[in-house]
C-alpha positions as CSV (number, residue, x, y, z in Angstrom):
1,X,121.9,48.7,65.1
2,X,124.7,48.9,67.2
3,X,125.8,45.5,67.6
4,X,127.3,45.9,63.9
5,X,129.6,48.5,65.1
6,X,130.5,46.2,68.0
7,X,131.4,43.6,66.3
8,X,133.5,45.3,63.7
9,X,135.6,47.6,66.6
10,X,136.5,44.4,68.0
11,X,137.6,42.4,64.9
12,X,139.5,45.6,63.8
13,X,141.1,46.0,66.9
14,X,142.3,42.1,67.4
15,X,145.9,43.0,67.1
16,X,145.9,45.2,69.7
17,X,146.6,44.3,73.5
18,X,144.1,45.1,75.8
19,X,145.2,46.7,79.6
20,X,144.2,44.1,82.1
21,X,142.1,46.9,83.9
22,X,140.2,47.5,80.9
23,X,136.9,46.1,82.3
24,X,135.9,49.1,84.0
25,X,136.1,52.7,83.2
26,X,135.5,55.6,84.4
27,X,132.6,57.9,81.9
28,X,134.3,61.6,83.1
29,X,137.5,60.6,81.7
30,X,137.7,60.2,78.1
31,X,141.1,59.0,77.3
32,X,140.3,56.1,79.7
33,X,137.2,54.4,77.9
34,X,139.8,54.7,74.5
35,X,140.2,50.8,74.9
36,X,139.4,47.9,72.9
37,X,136.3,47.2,74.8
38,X,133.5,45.9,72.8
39,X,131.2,47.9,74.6
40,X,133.6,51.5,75.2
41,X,132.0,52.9,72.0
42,X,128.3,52.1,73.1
43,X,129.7,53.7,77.0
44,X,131.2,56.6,75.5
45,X,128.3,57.6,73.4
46,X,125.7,57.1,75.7
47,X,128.3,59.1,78.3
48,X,128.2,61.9,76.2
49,X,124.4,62.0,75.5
50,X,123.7,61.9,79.3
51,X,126.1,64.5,80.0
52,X,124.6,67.2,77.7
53,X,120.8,65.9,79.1
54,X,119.7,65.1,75.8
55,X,116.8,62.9,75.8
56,X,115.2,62.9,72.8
57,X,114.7,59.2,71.5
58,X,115.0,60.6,67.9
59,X,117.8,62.3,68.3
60,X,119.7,59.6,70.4
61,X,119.0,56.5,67.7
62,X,119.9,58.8,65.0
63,X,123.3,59.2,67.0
64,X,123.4,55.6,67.5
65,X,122.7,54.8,63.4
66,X,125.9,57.4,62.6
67,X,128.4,56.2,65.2
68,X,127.7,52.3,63.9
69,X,128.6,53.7,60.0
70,X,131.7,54.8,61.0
71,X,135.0,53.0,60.3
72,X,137.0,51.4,63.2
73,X,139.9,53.6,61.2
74,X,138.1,56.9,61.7
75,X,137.3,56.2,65.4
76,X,141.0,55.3,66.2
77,X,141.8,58.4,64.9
78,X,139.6,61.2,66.2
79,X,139.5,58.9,69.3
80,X,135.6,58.1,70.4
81,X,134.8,61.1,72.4
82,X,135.2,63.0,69.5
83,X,133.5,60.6,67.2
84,X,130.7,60.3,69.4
85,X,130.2,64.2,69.8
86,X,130.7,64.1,66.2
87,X,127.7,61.9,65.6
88,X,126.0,63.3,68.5
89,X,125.9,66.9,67.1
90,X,125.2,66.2,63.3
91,X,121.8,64.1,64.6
92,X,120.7,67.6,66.6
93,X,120.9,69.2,63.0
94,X,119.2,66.2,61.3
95,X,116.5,66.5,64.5
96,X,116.0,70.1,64.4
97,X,117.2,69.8,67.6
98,X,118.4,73.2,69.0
99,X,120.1,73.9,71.9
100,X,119.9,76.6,74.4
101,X,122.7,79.0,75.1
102,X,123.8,77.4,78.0
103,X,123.4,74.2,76.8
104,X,125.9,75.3,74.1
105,X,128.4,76.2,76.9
106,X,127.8,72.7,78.3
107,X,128.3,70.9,74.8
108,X,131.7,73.3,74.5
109,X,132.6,71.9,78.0
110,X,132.0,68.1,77.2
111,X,133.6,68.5,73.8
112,X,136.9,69.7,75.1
113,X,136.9,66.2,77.6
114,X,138.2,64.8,74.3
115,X,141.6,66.6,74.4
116,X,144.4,64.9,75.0
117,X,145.2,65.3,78.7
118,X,148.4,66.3,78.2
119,X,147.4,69.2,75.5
120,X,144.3,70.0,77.8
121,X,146.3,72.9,80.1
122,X,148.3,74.3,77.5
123,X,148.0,78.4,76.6
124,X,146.6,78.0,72.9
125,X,144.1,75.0,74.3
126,X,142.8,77.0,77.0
127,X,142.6,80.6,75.4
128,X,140.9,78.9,72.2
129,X,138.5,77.3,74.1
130,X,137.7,80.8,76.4
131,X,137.6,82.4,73.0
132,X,134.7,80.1,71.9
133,X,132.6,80.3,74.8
134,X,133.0,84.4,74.6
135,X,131.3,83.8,71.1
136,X,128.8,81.9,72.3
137,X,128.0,84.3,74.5
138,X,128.6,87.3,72.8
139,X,127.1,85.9,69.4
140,X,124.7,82.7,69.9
141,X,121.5,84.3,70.9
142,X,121.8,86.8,68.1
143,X,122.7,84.1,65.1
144,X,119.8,82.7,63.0
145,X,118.5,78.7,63.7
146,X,120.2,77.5,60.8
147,X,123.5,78.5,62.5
148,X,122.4,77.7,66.0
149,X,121.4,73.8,64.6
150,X,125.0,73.9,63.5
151,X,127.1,75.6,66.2
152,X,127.7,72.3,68.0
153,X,129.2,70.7,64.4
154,X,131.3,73.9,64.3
155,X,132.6,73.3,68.0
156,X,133.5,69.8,67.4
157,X,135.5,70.5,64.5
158,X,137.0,72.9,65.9
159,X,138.3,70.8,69.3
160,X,139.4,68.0,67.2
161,X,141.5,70.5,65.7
162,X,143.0,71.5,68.4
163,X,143.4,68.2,69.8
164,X,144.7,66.7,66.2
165,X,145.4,69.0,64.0
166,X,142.6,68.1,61.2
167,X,138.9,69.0,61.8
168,X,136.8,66.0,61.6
169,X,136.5,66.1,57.7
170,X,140.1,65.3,57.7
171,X,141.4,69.2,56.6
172,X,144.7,70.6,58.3
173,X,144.2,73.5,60.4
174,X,147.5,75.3,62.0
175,X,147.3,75.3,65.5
176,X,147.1,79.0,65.2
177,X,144.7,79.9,62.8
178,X,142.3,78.0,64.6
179,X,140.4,80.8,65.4
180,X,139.9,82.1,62.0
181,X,138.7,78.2,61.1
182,X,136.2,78.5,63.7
183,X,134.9,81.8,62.4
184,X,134.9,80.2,58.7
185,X,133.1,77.1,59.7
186,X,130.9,79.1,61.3
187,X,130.0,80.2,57.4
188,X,130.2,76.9,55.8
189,X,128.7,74.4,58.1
190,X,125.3,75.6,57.4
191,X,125.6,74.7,54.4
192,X,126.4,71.0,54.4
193,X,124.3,67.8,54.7
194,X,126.0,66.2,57.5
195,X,124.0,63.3,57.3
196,X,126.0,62.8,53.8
197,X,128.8,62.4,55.8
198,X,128.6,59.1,56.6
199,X,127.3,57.5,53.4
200,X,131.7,56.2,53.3
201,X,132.3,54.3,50.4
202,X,134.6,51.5,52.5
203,X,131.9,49.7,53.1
204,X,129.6,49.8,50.3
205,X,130.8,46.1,49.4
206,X,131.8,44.5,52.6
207,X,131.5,41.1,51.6
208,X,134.5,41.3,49.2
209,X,131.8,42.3,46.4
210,X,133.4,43.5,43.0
211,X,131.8,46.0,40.6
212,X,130.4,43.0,38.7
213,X,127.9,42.1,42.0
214,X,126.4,46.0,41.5
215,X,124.6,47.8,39.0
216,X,126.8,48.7,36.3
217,X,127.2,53.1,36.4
218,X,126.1,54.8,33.4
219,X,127.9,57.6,31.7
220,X,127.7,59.8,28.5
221,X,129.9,59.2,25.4
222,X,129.8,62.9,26.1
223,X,132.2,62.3,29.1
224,X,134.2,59.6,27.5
225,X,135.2,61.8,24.8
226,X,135.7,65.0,27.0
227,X,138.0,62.6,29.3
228,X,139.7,61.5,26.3
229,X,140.7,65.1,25.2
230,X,142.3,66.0,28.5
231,X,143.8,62.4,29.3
232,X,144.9,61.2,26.2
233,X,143.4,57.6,26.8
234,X,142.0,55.9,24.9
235,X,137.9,55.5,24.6
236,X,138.5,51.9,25.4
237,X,140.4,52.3,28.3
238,X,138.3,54.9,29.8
239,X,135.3,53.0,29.1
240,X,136.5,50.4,31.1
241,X,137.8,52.6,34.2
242,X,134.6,54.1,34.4
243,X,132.6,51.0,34.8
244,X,134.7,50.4,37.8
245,X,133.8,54.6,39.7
246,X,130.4,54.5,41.9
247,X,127.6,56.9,40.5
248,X,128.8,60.0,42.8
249,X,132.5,59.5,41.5
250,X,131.4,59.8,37.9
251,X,129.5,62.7,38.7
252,X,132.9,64.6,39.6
253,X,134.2,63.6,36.6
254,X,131.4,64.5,34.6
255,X,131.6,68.2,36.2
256,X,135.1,68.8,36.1
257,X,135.0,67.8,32.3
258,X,131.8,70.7,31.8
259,X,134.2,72.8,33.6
260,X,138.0,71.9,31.9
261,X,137.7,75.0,29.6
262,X,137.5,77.4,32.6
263,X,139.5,75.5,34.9
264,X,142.4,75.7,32.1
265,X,141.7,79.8,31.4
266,X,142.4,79.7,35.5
267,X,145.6,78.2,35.3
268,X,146.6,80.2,32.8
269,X,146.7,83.0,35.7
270,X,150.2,83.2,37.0
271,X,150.1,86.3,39.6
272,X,148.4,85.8,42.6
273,X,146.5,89.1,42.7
274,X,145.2,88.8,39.2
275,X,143.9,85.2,40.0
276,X,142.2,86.8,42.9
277,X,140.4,89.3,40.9
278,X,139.6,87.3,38.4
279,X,138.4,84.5,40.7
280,X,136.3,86.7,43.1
281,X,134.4,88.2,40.0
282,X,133.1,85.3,38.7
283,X,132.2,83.9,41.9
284,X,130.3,86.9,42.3
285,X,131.9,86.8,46.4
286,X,135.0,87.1,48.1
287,X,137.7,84.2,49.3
288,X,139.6,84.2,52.3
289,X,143.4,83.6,51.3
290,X,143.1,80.0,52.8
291,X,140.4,79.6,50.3
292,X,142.3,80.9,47.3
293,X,145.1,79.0,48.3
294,X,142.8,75.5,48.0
295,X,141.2,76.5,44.9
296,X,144.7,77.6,42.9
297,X,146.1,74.6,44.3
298,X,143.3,71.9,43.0
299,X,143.4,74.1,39.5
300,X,147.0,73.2,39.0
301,X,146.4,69.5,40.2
302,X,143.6,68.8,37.6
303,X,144.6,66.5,35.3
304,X,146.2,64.0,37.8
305,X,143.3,64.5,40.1
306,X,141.1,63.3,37.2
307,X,143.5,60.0,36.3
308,X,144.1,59.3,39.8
309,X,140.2,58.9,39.9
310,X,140.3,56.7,37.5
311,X,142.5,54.7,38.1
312,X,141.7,54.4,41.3
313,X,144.4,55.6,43.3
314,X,142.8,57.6,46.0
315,X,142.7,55.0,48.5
316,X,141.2,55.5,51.9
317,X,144.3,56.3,54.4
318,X,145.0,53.0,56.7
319,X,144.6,55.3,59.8
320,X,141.8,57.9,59.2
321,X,139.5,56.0,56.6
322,X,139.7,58.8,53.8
323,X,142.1,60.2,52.0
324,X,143.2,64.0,52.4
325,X,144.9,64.8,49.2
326,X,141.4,63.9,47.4
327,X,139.0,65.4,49.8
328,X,141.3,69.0,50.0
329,X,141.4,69.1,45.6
330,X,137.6,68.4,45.7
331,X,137.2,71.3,48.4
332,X,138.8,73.6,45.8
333,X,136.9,72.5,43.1
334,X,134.0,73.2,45.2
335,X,135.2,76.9,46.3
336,X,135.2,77.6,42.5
337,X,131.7,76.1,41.5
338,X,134.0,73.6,38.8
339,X,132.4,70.9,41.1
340,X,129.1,70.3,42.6
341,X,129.0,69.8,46.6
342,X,127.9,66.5,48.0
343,X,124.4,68.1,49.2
344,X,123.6,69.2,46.0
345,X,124.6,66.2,44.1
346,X,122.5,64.1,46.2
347,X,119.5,66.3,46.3
């Protein structure tokens, strides 16, 4: 299972020159085994798993089966001690797989390896990391298993942060509002699939396959006419741009068009305060100002959200293998129930 990943790192990586030392490296230093080795995914990984003691065949393929769906992009990015904790932490919630509190500490301990050194010994590295294990220690033992599955997810996100300024789902965080991220995710990762995660659509047609080698999708005239009202396209055209979105694509574009009415009565909002209000009540549940902030944002951005779908515009970025401006509108449309999350849709 892993070999595919193998092979793909390395023809990914081609261009790049390899150090002449790059044969051996050492498993406690994680910016060391960043090479172009064929094998330094595989090392790091299995690194990681030994560090933290975790044993569990299960648990370790499942691990194994994420890493090798990831894109060479992605793992460039995060760099692959984060990818492998990552993978390592959503296959404990896909396991079951809970961890004690000290083995919480240890996973916070391993996690932070994957900071950049020279980031490592700075003030807001060191206090947020002594900030998290004071949570764990204060909080861990009284939260609920469905939190505990997920603290390690919430830990990794909130290192790569740190070391890159994005949580592992590609979102911006400030490198001083990490704190109040952490104490969000803590909220929200509970309530995602992370398995879903890694369903990418890169590589749904890796043989150079076109939409004419799949399944055409099938959508409502419903939908064609709503998309006509708010594009101004016509049927034809939208007809044809459809035939080219994957199932879960036309999905968002069948719920924002269910939705345009209130999503245009929202816009319509121009104070702040009012948009709040208005928000919060028919949520039923409060935002935090970071949320709001999303939500107003994606509400102003509809329309060319919905043609840049179509036309296919949101390409994955060259470096991280998705694209942020798509994935932060869909998280507001999310935060204001005008679109359904990934968990649900695939349920």
């Amino acid at each position: 299972m892993f070999e595919s990943f193998k092979a793909r790192d390395t023809l990914q990586d081609k261009p790049m020159v390899s150090s002449p030392n790059s044969t051996k490296h050492s498993v406690t230093d994680s910016k060391a085994d960043e090479s172009n080795s064929p094998e330094s995914m595989g090392n790091v990984l299995s690194s990681c798993l030994d560090m933290l003691r975790i044993e569990d065949p299960a648990t370790r393929r499942k691990a194994v089966e994420f890493v090798g769906s990831i894109p060479v992009g992605t793992v460039n990015a995060y760099g692959k001690w984060i990818t492998a904790m990552k993978a390592i932490a959503d296959s404990c919630v896909v396991n079951a797989r809970l961890f004690s509190q000290s083995e919480v500490c240890d996973f916070l301990t391993v996690a932070a390896k994957g900071v950049d050194p020279k980031r490592a010994g700075s003030k807001i590295v060191s206090d947020t990391t002594f900030h998290i294990y004071v949570d764990i220690m204060e909080n861990y033992n009284k939260a609920g298993n469905k939190l505990k599955l997920n603290y390690p997810r919430v830990i990794v996100d909130s290192i790569s942060a740190l070391d890159k300024g994005v949580d592992t789902k590609g979102e911006a965080v400030g490198i001083y509002g990490i704190d109040r991220y952490y104490q969000e995710r803590k909220q929200t990762a509970p309530e995602e699939d992370p398995a879903a995660s890694y369903s990418t659509k890169p590589f749904v047609e890796p043989s150079g396959g076109s939409p004419s080698s799949r399944a055409p999708p099938s959508f409502s005239n419903e939908l064609v006419e709503s998309l006509a009202q708010i594009t101004g396209r016509p049927r034809r055209d939208l007809e044809r741009s459809l035939m080219n979105l994957q199932t879960l694509e036309i999905k968002k574009m069948e719920d924002l068009s269910q939705n345009y009415k209130r999503l245009q009565r929202f816009s319509r909002i121009s104070k702040s305060s009012q948009f709040k209000k208005e928000v919060e009540k028919e949520l039923g549940r409060r935002l935090t100002e970071n949320q709001l902030q999303h939500a107003a944002n994606s509400i102003r951005k509809a329309r060319p959200y919905i043609e840049n779908v179509l036309d296919g515009k949101f390409v994955p970025h060259g470096t991280h293998g998705i694209n942020h401006v798509k994935h932060n509108l869909e998280y507001g449309y999310q935060l204001m129930g005008l679109m359904e999350p990934r968990k649900r849709r695939s349920s």
